[in-house]
N, C-alpha and C positions, 0 to 999 in steps of 0.2 A: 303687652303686645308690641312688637317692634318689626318695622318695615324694613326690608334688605335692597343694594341696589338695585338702582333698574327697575323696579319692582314692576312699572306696567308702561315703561319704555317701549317702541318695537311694535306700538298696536294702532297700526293706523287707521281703524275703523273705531275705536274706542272712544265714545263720549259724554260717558259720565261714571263717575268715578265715586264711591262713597265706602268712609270707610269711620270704622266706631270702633270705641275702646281708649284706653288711654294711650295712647301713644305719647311718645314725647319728643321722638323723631323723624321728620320727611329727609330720606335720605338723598343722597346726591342719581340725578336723572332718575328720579321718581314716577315721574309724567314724560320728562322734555329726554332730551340728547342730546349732550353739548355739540355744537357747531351743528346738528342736525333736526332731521326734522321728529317732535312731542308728536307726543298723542293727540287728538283733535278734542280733546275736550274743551268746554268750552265754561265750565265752573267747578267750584272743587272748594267742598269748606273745609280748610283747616280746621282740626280739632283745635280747643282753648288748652290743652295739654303741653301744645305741642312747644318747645324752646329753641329748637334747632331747625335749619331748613337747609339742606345741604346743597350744592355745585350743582346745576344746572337742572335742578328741582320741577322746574316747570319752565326749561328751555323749547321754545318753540310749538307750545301748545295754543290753544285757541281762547285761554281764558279772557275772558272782559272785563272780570273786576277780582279781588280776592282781599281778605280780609288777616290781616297778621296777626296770632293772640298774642294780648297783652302781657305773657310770660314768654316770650319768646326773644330767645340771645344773642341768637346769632342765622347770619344770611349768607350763603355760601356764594362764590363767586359763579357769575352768569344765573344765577337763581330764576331770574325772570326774564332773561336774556330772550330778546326775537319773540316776542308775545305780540303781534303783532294789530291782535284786539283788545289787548289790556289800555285800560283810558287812565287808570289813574293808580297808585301804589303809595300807603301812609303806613309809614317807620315810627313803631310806637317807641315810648321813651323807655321801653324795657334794653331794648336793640343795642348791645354794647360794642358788636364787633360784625362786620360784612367785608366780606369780600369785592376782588375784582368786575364790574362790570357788571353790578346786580342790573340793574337795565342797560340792555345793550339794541341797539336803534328797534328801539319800542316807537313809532310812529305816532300813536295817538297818545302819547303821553305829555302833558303843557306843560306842568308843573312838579316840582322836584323840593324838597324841603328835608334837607340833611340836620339829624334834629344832635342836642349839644352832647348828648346821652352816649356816641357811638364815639370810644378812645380811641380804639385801633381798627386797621384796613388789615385782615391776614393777606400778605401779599409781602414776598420775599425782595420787591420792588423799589429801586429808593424813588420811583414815582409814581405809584399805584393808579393806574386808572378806574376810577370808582363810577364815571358813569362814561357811556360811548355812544356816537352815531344817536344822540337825542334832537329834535328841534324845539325848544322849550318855550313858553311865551315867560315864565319866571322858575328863577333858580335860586334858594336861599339855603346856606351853609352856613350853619352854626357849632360846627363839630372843632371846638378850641385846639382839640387836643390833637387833632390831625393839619398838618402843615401840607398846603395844595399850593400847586404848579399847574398856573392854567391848564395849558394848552393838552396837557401831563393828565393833571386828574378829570379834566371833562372833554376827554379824546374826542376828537371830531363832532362835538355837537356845535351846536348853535343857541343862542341863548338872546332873549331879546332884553332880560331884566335879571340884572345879578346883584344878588345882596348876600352879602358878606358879613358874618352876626360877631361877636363880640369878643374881643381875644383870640379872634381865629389869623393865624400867620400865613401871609404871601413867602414863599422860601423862594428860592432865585433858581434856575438852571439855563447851563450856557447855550445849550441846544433847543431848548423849546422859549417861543417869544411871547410866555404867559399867556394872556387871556386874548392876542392880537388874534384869533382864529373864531372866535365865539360869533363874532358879526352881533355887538353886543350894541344896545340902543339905551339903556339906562344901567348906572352903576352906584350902588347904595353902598358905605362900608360905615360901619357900626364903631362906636369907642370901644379901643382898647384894639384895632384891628394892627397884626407887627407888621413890618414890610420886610423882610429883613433883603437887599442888596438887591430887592426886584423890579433890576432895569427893564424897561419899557412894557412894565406891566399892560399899559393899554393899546399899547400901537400897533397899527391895524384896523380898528373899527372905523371904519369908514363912515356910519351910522350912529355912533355915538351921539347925542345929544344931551344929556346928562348926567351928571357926575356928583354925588352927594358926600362931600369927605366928612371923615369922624373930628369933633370940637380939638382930644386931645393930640391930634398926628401933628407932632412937634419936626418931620423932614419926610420930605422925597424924596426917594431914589431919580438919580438923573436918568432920562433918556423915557420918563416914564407915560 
């Protein structure tokens, strides 16, 4: 059995949702509508079948918590985008590839833990917004393989606590001033973290009060 767009888009009295069988796809605006207003549901179990979650899947619905099976690959851009009762979203280590903007200013959401499992962002982007308009009390990024640009990959959020996991690279870009927008108050960065040319990675925080650097960061970039 396989679900087609949209499948229950457009229902603005619709609040609960159940569906059985194998499925192995939630396709894109399933429940939500990108940039617009989901269904009002307010829960929705994923089948354990399921590996795909398509673009804007449960954009702007009512959920408050959801559960990602542990076979699942992949998270379409805005997936979760505007949930404005969702409190919390955990990225199991199946998770190899997401999209643009999987939460996008989800309000009750504190915490964010980008696990080392996901290699690539689809996103034709050379600096993919991966999360937007979040206020987070902690933010930890452990995704090596993807190279972040503050201000770039955590568009307009705010972040009180950022830690940065192990072998994950700061890349440099001339137009955005790194992490100087996050209004960030602690900053943890793990051995083996690169920097490659990224001037003034923390300038800006006005709030900042500490800074935890890795044993082997043998140079700073200036102005940082």
């Amino acid at each position: 059995t396989e679900l087609s767009y949209g499948t229950f888009s457009h229902n603005g009295n619709l609040t609960s949702v159940v569906v059985n069988g194998n499925i192995t796809k939630i396709p894109n605006n399933f429940l939500g509508q990108t940039h617009g207003s989901g269904a009002p549901v307010e829960s929705f179990d994923i089948p354990s079948t399921v590996n795909y979650i398509g673009e804007g899947a449960f954009y702007g619905t009512k959920i408050t918590c959801i559960d990602i099976p542990q076979n699942c690959t992949y998270i379409g851009d805005l997936a979760f985008g505007y949930c404005k009762n969702l409190t919390s979203l955990t990225l199991p280590p199946s998770v190899n590839m997401i999209g643009e903007e999987i939460l996008y200013f989800n309000d009750l959401i504190k915490e964010v833990i980008i696990p080392s499992t996901i290699t690539k962002i689809d996103s034709s982007q050379s600096c993919p917004q991966i999360l937007a308009g979040l206020n987070l009390d902690r933010l930890v990024f452990n995704a090596s393989s993807i190279t972040i640009v503050g201000s770039s990959t955590f568009y307009n959020c705010k972040v009180d606590e950022l830690e940065i996991g192990e072998g994950v690279t700061i890349g440099w870009s001339s137009y955005y001033l790194q992490f100087g927008y996050l209004d960030l108050k602690k900053v943890i960065l793990h051995n083996g973290v690169k920097l490659e040319g990224a001037g003034q990675i923390f300038s800006g925080n006005t709030n900042l009060t500490s800074i935890v650097m890795p044993n082997d960061l043998t140079s700073i970039p200036a102005s940082t």
